[in-house]
N, C-alpha and C positions, 0 to 999 in steps of 0.2 A: 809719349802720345797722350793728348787731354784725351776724355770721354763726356759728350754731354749727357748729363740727365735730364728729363722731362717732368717736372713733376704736376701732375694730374687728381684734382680736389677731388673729394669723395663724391659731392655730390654733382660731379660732372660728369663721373664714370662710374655708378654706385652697382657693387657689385653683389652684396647680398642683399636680402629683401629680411625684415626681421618677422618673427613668424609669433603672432599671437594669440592666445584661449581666450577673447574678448567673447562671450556668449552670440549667436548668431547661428541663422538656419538657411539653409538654400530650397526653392520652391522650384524645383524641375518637372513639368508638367502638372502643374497644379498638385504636386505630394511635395512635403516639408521632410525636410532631411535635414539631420544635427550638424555643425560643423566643429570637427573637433579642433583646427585651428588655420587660421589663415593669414596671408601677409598681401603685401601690395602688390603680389604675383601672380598667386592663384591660391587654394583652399584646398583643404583635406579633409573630405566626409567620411564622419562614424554610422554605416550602415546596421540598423538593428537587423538583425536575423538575418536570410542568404541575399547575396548581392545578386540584383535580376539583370543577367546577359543581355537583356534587351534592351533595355534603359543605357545599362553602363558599357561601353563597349569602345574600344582607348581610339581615339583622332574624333568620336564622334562629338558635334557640335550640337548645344542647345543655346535657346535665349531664355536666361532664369533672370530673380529674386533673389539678393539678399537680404533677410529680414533680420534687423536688429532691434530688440525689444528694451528702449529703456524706462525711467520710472514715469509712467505718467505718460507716455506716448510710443512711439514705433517710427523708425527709419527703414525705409525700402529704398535697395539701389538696384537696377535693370541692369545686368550684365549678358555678353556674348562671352560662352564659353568654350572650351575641347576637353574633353577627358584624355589624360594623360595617361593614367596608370591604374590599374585595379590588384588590390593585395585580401583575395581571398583569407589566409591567413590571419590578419589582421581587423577583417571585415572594412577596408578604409580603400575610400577611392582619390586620386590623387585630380585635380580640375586645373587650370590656367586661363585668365584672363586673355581672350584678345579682342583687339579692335576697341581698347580703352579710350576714352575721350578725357578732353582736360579736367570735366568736372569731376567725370570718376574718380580718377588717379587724385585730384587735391580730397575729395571725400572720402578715399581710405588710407592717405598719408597721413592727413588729421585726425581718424580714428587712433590709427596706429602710433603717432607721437604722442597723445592724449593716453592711450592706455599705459604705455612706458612711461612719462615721467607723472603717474598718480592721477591727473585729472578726472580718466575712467575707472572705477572700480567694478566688480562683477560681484552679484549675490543671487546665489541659485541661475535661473535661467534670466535675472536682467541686468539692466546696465545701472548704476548711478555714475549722476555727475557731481564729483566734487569740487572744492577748490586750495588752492596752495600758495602758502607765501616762504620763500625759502630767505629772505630776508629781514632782521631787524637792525636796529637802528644803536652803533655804540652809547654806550651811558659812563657821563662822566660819575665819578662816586660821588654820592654828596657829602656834603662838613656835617661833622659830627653835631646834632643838634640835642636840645634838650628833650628827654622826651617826655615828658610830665608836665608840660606848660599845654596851654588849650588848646590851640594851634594844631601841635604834636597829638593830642587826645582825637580832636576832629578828622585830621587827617585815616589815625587808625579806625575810626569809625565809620568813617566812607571809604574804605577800600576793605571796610568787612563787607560793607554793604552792598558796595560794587563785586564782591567776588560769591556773595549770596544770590546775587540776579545771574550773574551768568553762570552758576551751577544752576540756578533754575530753569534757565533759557536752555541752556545742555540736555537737563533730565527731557525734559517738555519735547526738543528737538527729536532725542534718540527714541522717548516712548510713542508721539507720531511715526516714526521711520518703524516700527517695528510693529506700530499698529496698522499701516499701509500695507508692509508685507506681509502680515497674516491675515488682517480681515477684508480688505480691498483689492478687488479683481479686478483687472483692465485689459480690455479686449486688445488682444494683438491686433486687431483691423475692423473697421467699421466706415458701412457708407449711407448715404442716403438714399433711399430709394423709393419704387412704387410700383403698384399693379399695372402689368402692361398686357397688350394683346397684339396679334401678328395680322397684318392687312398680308394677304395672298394674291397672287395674281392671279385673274379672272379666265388667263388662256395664256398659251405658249406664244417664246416669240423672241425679239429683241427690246428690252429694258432702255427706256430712258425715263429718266428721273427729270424733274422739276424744279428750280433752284432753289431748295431748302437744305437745312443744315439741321444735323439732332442740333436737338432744343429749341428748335421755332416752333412757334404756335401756328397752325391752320384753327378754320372754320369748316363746318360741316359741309360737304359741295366741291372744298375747293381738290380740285388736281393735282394729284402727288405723280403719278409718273403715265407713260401711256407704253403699251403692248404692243408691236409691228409683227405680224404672223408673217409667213411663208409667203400666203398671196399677197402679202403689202398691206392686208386690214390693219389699221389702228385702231387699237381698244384703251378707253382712257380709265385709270384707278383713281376714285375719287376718295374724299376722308371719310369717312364714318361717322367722324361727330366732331365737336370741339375740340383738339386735342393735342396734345404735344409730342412735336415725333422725338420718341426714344432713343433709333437709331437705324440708321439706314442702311438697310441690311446687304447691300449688292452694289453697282456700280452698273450707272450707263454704259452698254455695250453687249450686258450681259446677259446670253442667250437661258433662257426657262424654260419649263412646263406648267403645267395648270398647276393651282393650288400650291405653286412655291410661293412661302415667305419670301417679301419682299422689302418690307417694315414695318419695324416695332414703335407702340403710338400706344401713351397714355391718355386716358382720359381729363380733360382739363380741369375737374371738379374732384378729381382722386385724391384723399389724400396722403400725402407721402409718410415714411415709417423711417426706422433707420437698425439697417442689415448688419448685426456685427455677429464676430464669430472671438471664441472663445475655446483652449485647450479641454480635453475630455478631463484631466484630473482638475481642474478649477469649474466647471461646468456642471459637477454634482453636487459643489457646495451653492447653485442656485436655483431659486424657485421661482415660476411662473407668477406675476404678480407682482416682483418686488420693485422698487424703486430705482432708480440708476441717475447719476448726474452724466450728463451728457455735453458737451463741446463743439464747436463747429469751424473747420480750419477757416481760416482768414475772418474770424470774427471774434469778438471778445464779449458776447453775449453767452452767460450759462445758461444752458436748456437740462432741464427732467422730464422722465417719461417712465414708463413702465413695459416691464417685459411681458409679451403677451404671448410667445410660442419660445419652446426649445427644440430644436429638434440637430439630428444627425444629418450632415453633410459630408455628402457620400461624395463628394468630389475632391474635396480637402482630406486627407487622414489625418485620423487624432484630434479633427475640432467641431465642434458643437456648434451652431444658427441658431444666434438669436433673433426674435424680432421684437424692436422697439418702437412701441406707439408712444411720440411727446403730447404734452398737455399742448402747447401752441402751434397753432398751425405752420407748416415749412414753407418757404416760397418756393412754388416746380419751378425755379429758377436753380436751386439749387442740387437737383438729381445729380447723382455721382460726386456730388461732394465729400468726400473725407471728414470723416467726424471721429470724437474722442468719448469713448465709453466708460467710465467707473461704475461700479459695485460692490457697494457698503456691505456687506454680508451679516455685521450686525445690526444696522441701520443709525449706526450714535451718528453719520454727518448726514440723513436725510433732512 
């Protein structure tokens, strides 16, 4: 009697998930939590101190953060998660991905092949990237030649020469890299932003809003939403000034009382700052004052500014608020934009 076999490629039926220490944090209600390692499955958190029942508690589901910190910038991916397993003992909570979408899965299968075959490397709490060439090119021998004819003389002297630059380009290379990581801060996160203030509703009632979107400009007068009370009254919200709505805090339909926030509205003459936050041990080697080179996603213009407040953000644990006031002024086109923060701590690249 034959017996068929079926044979089934690994990656059609891929049975294990490889599991890696590539540095990275998970942000589950706004507190950052270490991951001691993870794979294209799910992640296993190293809780400092006792694991809180409330938080971690196995089938429940959150929507987190994974924050990956590499040289010179930060990667955040949005994950739906379920807590698996909790290991007192170990202080380690066990987490799984679900309801992956395609970009997730290919953005931490390419993390995950990049750290195993050398691309990612980890030092301390970041990432670098490097690059690899696993192939050269065979060399026939050459014929034996003279080596004291001029030819021969030039040659050794430009492959002294050539092997003196690139020890110099090496030294130069490694002592940047080593002066990055000790004297240069970069903010795990940083946005743009501005002074805002809350227009309230004038009286109770049903909420309809007006066809504006955050980030449109009104004029002072004009109609942002109107109030329909009990007895049918309509009460209209007007702007207040010039201004740019921040964000629209409610949805037509929605039933209020007096004095709820209803929208958040900049003034159109504000000008904007930019809100970055920074670890509590890299936060005390900075001071009030100092210089910072500054970034702004989708552009390739460099901006500086100065740090004008530090303070504790009680909302995040473990990270320090900065605020950054630039020399040039920002377009309120750009509120909420993502920006790249550095911090020279001795100031040699100001």
């Amino acid at each position: 009697m034959t017996t068929s076999t079926t044979l089934v490629h690994e990656s059609d039926a891929q049975r294990h998930h490889v599991r890696v220490q590539l540095p990275a944090k998970m942000i589950i209600n706004d507190v950052s939590y270490d991951v001691k390692d993870w794979s294209t499955a799910g992640v296993r958190l190293q809780i400092k101190g006792k694991i809180d029942a409330n938080i971690f508690k196995e089938k429940k589901i959150y929507d987190v953060k994974m924050l990956f910190d590499f040289v010179g910038y930060s990667l955040s991916i949005p994950f739906k998660i379920e807590i698996c397993y909790i290991k007192d003992e170990d202080d380690c909570v066990g987490i799984r991905y679900i309801e992956l979408n395609n970009e997730q899965t290919s953005i931490m299968q390419h993390l995950v092949s990049s750290y195993v075959t050398g691309e990612l490397t980890s030092v301390g709490d970041l990432i670098n990237v490097t690059g690899r060439n696993n192939f050269t090119k065979s060399r026939q021998l050459p014929e034996k030649a003279d080596n004291n004819s001029a030819s021969e003389r030039m040659k050794r002297s430009l492959r002294k020469l050539f092997i003196f630059f690139i020890s110099l380009f090496l030294l130069i290379y490694v002592a940047i890299g080593i002066y990055e990581q000790s004297y240069v801060i970069s903010a795990q996160s940083a946005v743009i932003a501005a002074d805002n203030f809350f227009v309230n509703s004038s009286t109770g009632g049903i909420l309809n809003y007006k066809k504006f979107r955050n980030g449109d400009k009104v004029m002072k007068g004009d109609m942002l939403l109107t109030v329909t009370s009990e007895t049918g009254t309509i009460t209209g919200i007007d702007s207040p000034c010039n201004c740019i709505i921040d964000k629209i805090l409610l949805t037509s339909g929605t039933e209020v009382s007096r004095n709820t926030p209803v929208i958040s509205m900049i003034p159109e003459n504000t000008k904007l700052y930019i809100e970055a936050y920074v670890p509590y041990k890299k936060a005390i080697r900075i001071t009030e004052g100092q210089f910072v080179h500054l970034g702004l996603a989708g552009s390739r213009l460099d901006m500086s500014g100065i740090i004008k407040t530090i303070s504790v953000d009680e909302t995040i644990q473990g990270v320090s608020k900065l605020i950054i006031h630039t020399k040039d002024n920002i377009p309120s086109s750009l509120i909420g934009t993502p920006a790249e923060v550095r911090i020279d701590t001795l100031g040699w690249t100001n």
